[in-house]
Every structure is written in structure tokens, then in C-alpha cells.
C-alpha positions in Angstrom: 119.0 93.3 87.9 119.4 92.6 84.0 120.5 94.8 81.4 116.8 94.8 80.1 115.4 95.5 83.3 117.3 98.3 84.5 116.2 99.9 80.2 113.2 99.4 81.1 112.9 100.8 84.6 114.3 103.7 83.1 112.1 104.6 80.3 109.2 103.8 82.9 110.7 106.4 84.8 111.4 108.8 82.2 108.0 108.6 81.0 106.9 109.4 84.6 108.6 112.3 85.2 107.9 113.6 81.8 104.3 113.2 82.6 105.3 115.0 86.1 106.4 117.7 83.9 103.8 118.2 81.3 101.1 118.4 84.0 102.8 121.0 85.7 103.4 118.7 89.1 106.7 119.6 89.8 105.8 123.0 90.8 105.1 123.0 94.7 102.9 126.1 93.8 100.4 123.6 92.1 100.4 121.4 95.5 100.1 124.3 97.6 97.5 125.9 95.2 95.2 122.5 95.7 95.5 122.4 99.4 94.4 126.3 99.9 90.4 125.1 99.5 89.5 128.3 101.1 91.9 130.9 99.2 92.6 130.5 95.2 92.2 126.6 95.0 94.0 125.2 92.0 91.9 122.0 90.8 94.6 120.3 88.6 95.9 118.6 90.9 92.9 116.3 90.8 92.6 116.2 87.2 96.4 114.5 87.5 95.3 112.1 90.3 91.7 111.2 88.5 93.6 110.1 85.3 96.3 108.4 87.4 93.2 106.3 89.0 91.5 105.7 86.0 94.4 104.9 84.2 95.5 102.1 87.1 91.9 100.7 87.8 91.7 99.7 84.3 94.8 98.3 83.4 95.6 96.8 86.8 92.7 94.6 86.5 94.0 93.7 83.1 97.7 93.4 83.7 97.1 91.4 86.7 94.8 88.5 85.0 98.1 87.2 83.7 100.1 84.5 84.6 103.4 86.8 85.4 104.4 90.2 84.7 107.1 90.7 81.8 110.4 90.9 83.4 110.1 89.1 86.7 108.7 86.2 88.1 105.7 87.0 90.0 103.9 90.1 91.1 104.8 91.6 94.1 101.3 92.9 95.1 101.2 94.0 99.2 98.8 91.3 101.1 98.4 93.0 104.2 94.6 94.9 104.3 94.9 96.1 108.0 95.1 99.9 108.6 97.7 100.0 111.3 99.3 103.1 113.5 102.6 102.7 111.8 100.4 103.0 107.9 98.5 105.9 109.6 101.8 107.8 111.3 103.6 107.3 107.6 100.4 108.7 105.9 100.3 111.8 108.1 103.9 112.0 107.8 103.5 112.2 104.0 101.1 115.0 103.8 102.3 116.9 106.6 105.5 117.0 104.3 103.4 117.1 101.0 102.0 120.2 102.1 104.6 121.7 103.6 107.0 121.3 100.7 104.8 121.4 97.9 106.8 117.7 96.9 106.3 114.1 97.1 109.2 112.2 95.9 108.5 111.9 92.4 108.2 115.5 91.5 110.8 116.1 94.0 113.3 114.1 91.7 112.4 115.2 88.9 112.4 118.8 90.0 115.9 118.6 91.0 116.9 118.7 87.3 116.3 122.6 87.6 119.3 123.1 90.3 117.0 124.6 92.2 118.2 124.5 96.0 114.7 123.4 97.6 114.4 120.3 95.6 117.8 119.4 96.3 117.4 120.2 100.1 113.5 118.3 99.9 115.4 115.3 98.9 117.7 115.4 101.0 115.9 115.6 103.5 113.7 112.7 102.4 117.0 110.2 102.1 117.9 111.2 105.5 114.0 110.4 106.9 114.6 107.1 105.0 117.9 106.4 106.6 116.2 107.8 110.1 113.0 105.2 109.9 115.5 102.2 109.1 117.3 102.3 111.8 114.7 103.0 113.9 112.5 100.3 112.3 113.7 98.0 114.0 113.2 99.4 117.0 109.5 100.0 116.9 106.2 97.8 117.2 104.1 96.7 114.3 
């Protein structure tokens, strides 16, 4: 990776987690708070995610109309459509966790800049249930 990619990977990261920030999304209570429907439901969560979806349905359809992105050589866009058991199983996974922890990785990240133990242990565990689904990977079925 070139010197120019890896600046740029960064500031598109900081940028990220700064947003993470500003909106409040590293706090798991803000998660938590927009899963409880029934009890004291905390909407801006999908104020965050309804500007993240405008934001990409208009400028994906833009970026991708040319020939090749900035700093590689083509775009690396998923062609599978199919929803399979494995997608499904991962998805689950996700919220299960999501909900549970009040983190997805992003936030989780970034929230690890506070010291505070339950990021640090959320990511933890996440590298480990990355380490734990490549090895068995290869073991199961598509």
C-alpha cells in the first residue's frame, strides 16, 4: 500500500470516527436506547443511518459512473446477489452482538480511545471471532 494510500485511508477513517463521535454513536446507551421500541426508544439512531443511506445512494451512483476510483485500479464492488445461510448466520451474529454490546466495530474502535474496559474487551472479542471464523472458514459449506 502506497504512502498516499495509507494518508488517505486514514483521514477517511478519522473523518469516520469523528462523525461516530459527533452523533453520539459510540455510546452503547444510544444502541441499546433504539432497540428498546417498547421502553424509552431513542430515535437517533435512525437519523445516523438515514443520512448514511442518503448520503451513499447519491454519491455511489455518481462515484461509480467513473472509469476507476482514485487510488486503485478498479472497484471492488461484491457480485454475489444470493442471500445464503452463511450471509444470514453472519447477520444474526452481528445484531445479536450489536445489541448485546451496544457496538459494531466502528464505534467499538473508536470508543476504545476513552480506556474504557468494555470497548477494549468488545474488541477483543471481535478479533478473536475473526480469528475463530478463519480457521473455521475453511471448514464450512458455502
Amino acid at each position: 500500500m502506497s504512502k498516499k494510500n495509507i494518508l488517505v485511508s486514514f483521514f477517511v477513517g478519522l473523518v469516520f470516527a469523528v462523525g461516530l463521535g459527533l452523533s453520539g454513536m459510540t455510546q452503547p446507551q444510544k444502541v441499546i436506547g433504539f432497540l428498546d421500541v417498547l421502553g424509552n426508544w431513542d430515535p437517533s439512531l435512525a437519523f445516523v443511518m438515514i443520512g448514511a443511506i442518503g448520503f451513499h445512494a447519491i454519491f455511489y451512483r455518481i462515484i461509480v459512473r467513473q472509469e476507476a476510483p482514485l487510488f486503485t485500479a478498479r472497484f471492488m464492488v461484491p457480485d454475489r446477489r444470493d442471500i445464503t445461510w452463511r450471509l444470514v448466520a453472519g447477520s444474526a451474529l452481528f445484531g445479536i452482538g450489536w445489541g448485546v454490546a451496544g457496538y459494531c466495530p466502528g464505534p467499538g474502535i473508536t470508543s476504545m480511545t476513552s480506556l474504557d474496559i468494555r470497548p477494549i474487551v468488545f474488541v477483543a472479542a471481535m478479533i478473536v471471532g475473526m480469528l475463530l471464523f478463519r480457521i473455521m472458514d475453511k471448514k464450512l459449506p458455502d
